[in-house]
C-alpha angles and dihedrals in degrees: 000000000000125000105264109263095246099175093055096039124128143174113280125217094251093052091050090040086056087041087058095051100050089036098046138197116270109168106210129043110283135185107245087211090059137119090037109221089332091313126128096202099179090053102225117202123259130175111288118269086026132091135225096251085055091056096040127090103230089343090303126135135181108279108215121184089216102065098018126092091232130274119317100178124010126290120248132168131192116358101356096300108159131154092248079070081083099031087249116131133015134249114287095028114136094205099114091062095051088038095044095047098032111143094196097037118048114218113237122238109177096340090312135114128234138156125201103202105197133177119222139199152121085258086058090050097040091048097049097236099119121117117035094177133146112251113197092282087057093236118139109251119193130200144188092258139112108258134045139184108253096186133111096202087237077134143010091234074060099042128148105209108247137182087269103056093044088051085051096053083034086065095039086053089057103056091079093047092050092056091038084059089046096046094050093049099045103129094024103075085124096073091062110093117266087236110091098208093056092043095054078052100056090041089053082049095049096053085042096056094033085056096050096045109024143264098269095037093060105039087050088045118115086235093076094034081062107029082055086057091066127100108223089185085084100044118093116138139020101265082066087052080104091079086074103060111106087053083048085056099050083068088090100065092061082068092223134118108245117198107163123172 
């Protein structure tokens, strides 16, 4: 079996596909420390005989700087896009949601401009009509929240936000984390399993991994300490995936659930 062609590698479809699925879509810009502990502290409005987590999309709601308590965690829209993806701004900023529904200034999604002019307020929430978003079948999807997209995507200056957009910033944001994985692991091809097929699948895991918890963090981590001790020569096929081991049980210390494949 040949060394797996690191420097040419890519993600394959299955690997962002499997991305997609752990990440998940949320439409709108969310506070990744909220709720707290299941709890919607700020008790945002929904339509009467309903609940927050049922209007919700994954237990996510709008954050708006005007009715929430700042950012307890870090704000994030679509597929994990935040702006720590660039190293540009730090944990409780609320940029992304000036930058993301910025009337004067478009927000960039693969070198083009778009803005996502929205209207906000308790009545949208109360009478369900928040949201008005495109899921992945491009059909508008509406929810029991604050804000909603007010755009007809005539223009990309009068745009809703939609699945397909987010999987397009979702791909641009991944660029960075594939080269960081092929930087950190230059000089160590040979650790990848001499199977092509498993090795396309440790590599999707890699950039998955690198993505959800960050570029440092990953390349510092014990997993790649131990997953660079293994010989992949001898690897090829899945019943010597047991070489890998110690590398599988440093998992724990990310701190993170893995299900990959």
């Amino acid at each position: 079996m040949p060394q797996f062609d690191l420097a040419n590698a890519n993600l394959s479809s299955s690997g962002l596909a499997a991305i997609k699925t752990r990440v998940g879509f949320v439409p709108y810009v969310y506070d990744t420390g909220y709720p707290l502990n299941g709890q919607y502290l700020d008790n945002d409005p929904v339509p009467s005989n309903s609940n927050n987590f049922a209007q919700s999309v994954g237990g996510r709601v709008p954050f708006d700087p005007d009715f929430h308590a700042g950012v307890r965690g870090n704000l994030v829209v679509g597929y994990g896009h935040t702006h720590l993806n660039g190293g540009g701004q730090y944990r409780g900023s609320e940029a992304l949601y000036y930058d993301f529904y910025s009337i004067d200034t478009p927000f960039e999604i693969n070198s083009v401009d778009y803005n996502f002019p929205i209207q906000k307020g308790d009545s949208i929430a109360t009478s369900d009509d928040g949201g008005h978003y495109l899921d992945s079948t491009n059909t508008e999807q509406t929810l029991g929240v604050r804000i909603k997209y007010t755009g007809d995507d005539s223009s990309n200056s009068n745009m809703r936000f939609s699945e397909s957009l987010a999987s397009t910033l979702l791909s641009a944001d991944l660029v960075g984390y594939i080269s960081k994985v092929k930087s950190v692991f230059e000089n160590y091809e040979d650790s990848f399993p001499y199977d092509n097929t498993l090795a396309q699948q440790h590599f999707d895991m890699m950039v998955g991994l690198c993505f959800m918890i960050g570029k440092e963090p990953f390349a510092d981590s014990l997993f790649v300490h131990w997953y660079k001790q293994v010989d992949g020569t001898a690897v090829t096929s899945s019943s010597d995936l047991s070489d890998y081991n110690d590398a599988g049980y440093s998992l724990m210390f990310f701190g993170v659930y893995i299900n990959w494949y």
